[in-house]
C-alpha positions, 0 to 999 in steps of 0.5 A: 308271657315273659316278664323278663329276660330268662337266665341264660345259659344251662343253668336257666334250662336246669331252673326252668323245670328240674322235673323235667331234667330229671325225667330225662336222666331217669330215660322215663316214659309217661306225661308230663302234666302242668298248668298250660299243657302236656309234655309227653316222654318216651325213653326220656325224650319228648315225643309230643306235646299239646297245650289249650293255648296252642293250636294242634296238629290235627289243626295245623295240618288240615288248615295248611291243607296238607290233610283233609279233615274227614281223612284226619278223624278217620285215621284217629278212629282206626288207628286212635287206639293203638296210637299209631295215627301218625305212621296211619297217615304215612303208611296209607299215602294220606300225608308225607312223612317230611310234612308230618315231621315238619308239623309235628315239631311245629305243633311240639315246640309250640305247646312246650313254650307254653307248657313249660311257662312259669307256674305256682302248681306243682306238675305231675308226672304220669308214668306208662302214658303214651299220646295217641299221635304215636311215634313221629321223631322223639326231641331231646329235652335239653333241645325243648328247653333252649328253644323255649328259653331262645322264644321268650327271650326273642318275645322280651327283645321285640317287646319288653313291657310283654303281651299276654296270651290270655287276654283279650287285645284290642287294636289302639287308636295309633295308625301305622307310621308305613305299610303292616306287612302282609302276615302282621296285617291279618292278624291285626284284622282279627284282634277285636277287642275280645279274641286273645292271641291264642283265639287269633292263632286258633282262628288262623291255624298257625302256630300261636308262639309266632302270632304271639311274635307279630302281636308284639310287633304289631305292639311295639309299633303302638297298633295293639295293647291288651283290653282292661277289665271295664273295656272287655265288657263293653267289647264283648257285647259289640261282638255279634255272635253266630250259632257254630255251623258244620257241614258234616254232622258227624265231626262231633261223634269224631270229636267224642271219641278222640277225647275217648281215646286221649283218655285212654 
């Protein structure tokens, strides 16, 4: 995360990814591709984004429970590889479009405060690519990265020393001076010694920028710190650990062929 506070002001949007600046100027389409995730462009607008420490919109919307997950992967079969599962959903009756906005932006924002984080490895852009989701409502780049520059520096604000999202946290031996509000509570209940808070966001369906905001809150108040190597260890043989169950053998065919379709 954050080491720091950002620059501010147009000049920090312009040194948090020249590429993607110029991408923009260039009205490209294709993906985006560095270290944490995937921004994807159309006309030079963000159209979509993902990144492994996020969860996705697939996650988001049938754990809200706005879409069942079978109705999920029956649009990503049908409508998967003309990548158009989005209007799928919305011209079918399966999901509002307001709800699919709302979500998409969530799941888009989110994966680019990740994506664009700091990185050492070059990006590369993929011309022509397009994400299968399809068109949903396309967010200008200078939009993306003020938001992001907005987040880390609200992350830097509620916790200076900075939590990371890559390492396991563990709660502290401090007790909370007045009541854990509600949201902050069950994200506490989930840290453990192993998971990271994109374990918890994942575990929780929700975005993980903001589980990063009450982690840090929860940090701040002296209840949750990062685990050191020796200790992550030892946590990691306390955790029991069950065989994964699913109800629905056929989640994992789905599974391969979204990924078949992502390659495409």
């Amino acid at each position: 995360m954050s080491a720091g506070a950002a620059p501010s002001g147009t000049e920090s949007a312009a040194v948090m990814s020249p590429m993607l600046q110029r991408l923009a100027a260039e009205r490209a389409t294709g993906a985006l591709m560095r270290d944490r995730g995937t921004l994807y462009l159309a006309d030079g607008q963000v159209v979509h984004a993902e990144s492994p420490a996020t969860p996705g919109i697939d996650v988001l919307l049938t754990t809200g429970g706005a879409l069942r997950h079978e109705r999920w992967w029956d649009a990503v079969a049908q409508a998967g590889a003309g990548r158009r599962v989005g209007r799928y959903l919305v011209d079918g009756g399966h999901l509002p479009g307001g709800a699919l906005e709302l979500c998409h932006l969530g799941a888009l924002y989110d994966a680019a405060f990740f994506a664009l984080s700091p990185s050492r490895t070059p990006a590369r852009f993929r011309y022509g690519v397009s994400h299968w989701i399809g068109p949903v409502r396309p967010v200008a780049v200078g939009a993306v990265q003020r938001e992001t520059l907005r987040r880390r520096e609200l992350l830097d604000r509620i916790w200076p020393e900075g939590l990371t999202d890559t390492a396991p946290l563990a709660r502290t031996a401090h007790t909370a001076e007045g009541p854990v509000p509600a949201r902050q509570r069950l994200v506490l209940e989930l840290v453990d010694g192993v998971r990271t808070a994109s374990d918890i966001a994942q575990v929780l369906g929700r975005s993980a920028f903001h589980t990063l905001v009450d982690l840090s809150r929860l940090a701040a108040a002296g209840l949750v710190g990062t685990v050191h190597p020796q200790e992550r260890v030892t946590a990691a043989a306390a955790r029991p650990s069950f065989p994964e169950v699913t109800a629905d053998p056929d989640v994992a065919l789905l599974r391969r062929l979204r990924d078949a379709l992502e390659a495409l």
